[in-house]
C-alpha positions in Angstrom: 8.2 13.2 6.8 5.0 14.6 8.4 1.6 13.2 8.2 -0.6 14.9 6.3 -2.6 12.0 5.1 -4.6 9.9 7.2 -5.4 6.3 6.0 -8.9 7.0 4.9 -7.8 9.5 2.5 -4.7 7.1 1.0 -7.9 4.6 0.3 -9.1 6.8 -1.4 -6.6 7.7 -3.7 -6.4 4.1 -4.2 -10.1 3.2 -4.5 -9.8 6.5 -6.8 -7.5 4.8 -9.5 -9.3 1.9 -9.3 -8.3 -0.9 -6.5 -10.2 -2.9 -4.7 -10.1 -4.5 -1.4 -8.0 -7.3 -2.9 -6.0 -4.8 -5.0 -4.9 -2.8 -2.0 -4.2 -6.5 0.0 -1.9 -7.2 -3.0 0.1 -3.9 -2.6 0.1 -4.2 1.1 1.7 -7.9 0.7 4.1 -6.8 -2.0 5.1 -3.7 -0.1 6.2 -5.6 2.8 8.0 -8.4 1.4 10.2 -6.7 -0.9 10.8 -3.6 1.0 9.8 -4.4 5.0 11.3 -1.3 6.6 9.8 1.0 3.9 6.4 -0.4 4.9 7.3 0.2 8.3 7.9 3.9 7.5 5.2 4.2 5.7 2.8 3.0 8.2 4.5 4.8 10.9 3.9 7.8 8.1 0.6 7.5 8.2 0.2 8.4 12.0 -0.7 4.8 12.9 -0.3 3.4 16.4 2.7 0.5 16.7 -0.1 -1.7 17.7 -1.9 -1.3 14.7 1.2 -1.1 12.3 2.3 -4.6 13.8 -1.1 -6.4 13.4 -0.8 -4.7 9.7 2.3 -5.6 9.2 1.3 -9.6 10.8 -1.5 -9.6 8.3 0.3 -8.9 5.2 3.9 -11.2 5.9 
Protein backbone atom coordinates (compact mmCIF):
# COMPACT_ATOMS: atom_id res chain seq x y z
CA UNK A 1 0.00 0.00 0.00
CA UNK A 2 1.03 3.60 -0.63
CA UNK A 3 0.22 6.62 1.37
CA UNK A 4 -1.98 8.80 0.03
CA UNK A 5 -3.57 9.96 3.19
CA UNK A 6 -1.89 11.82 5.79
CA UNK A 7 -3.21 11.67 9.41
CA UNK A 8 -4.92 14.99 9.33
CA UNK A 9 -7.00 14.02 6.51
CA UNK A 10 -8.05 10.34 8.23
CA UNK A 11 -9.28 12.85 11.29
CA UNK A 12 -11.15 14.14 9.20
CA UNK A 13 -12.92 11.52 7.74
CA UNK A 14 -13.47 10.54 11.21
CA UNK A 15 -14.43 13.88 12.77
CA UNK A 16 -16.62 13.90 9.42
CA UNK A 17 -18.90 10.87 10.47
CA UNK A 18 -19.02 12.09 13.71
CA UNK A 19 -16.09 11.01 16.42
CA UNK A 20 -14.72 12.75 18.81
CA UNK A 21 -11.47 12.84 20.53
CA UNK A 22 -12.58 10.04 22.74
CA UNK A 23 -14.31 8.27 19.86
CA UNK A 24 -11.13 8.12 17.85
CA UNK A 25 -9.13 6.96 21.37
CA UNK A 26 -11.66 4.20 21.49
CA UNK A 27 -10.87 2.93 17.87
CA UNK A 28 -7.26 3.47 18.38
CA UNK A 29 -7.46 1.17 21.66
CA UNK A 30 -9.67 -1.42 20.03
CA UNK A 31 -7.57 -1.43 16.90
CA UNK A 32 -4.57 -2.42 18.68
CA UNK A 33 -5.69 -4.91 21.02
CA UNK A 34 -7.55 -7.15 18.83
CA UNK A 35 -5.54 -6.76 15.74
CA UNK A 36 -1.75 -5.35 16.93
CA UNK A 37 0.10 -5.88 13.62
CA UNK A 38 -2.80 -4.41 11.52
CA UNK A 39 -2.40 -1.22 13.63
CA UNK A 40 1.10 -1.49 13.04
CA UNK A 41 0.48 -1.43 9.27
CA UNK A 42 -1.72 0.95 9.35
CA UNK A 43 0.29 3.44 11.09
CA UNK A 44 3.24 2.55 9.12
CA UNK A 45 0.50 3.34 6.20
CA UNK A 46 -0.04 6.47 7.12
CA UNK A 47 3.68 7.68 6.52
CA UNK A 48 4.34 7.99 10.27
CA UNK A 49 7.86 7.82 11.72
CA UNK A 50 8.64 4.42 14.00
CA UNK A 51 9.07 6.87 16.78
CA UNK A 52 5.88 8.17 16.54
CA UNK A 53 4.00 4.84 15.67
CA UNK A 54 5.64 3.34 18.95
CA UNK A 55 4.62 6.17 21.33
CA UNK A 56 1.08 5.68 19.41
CA UNK A 57 1.06 2.36 19.68
CA UNK A 58 2.48 2.82 23.90
CA UNK A 59 -0.52 5.10 24.33
CA UNK A 60 -3.30 3.06 23.12
CA UNK A 61 -1.97 -0.74 24.73
Amino acid sequence: MMSKVTVDEWTARFRAIGLDDAAMEKWHRLFESENPEGHQSFLEWLGLPPERIAAIRAHHA
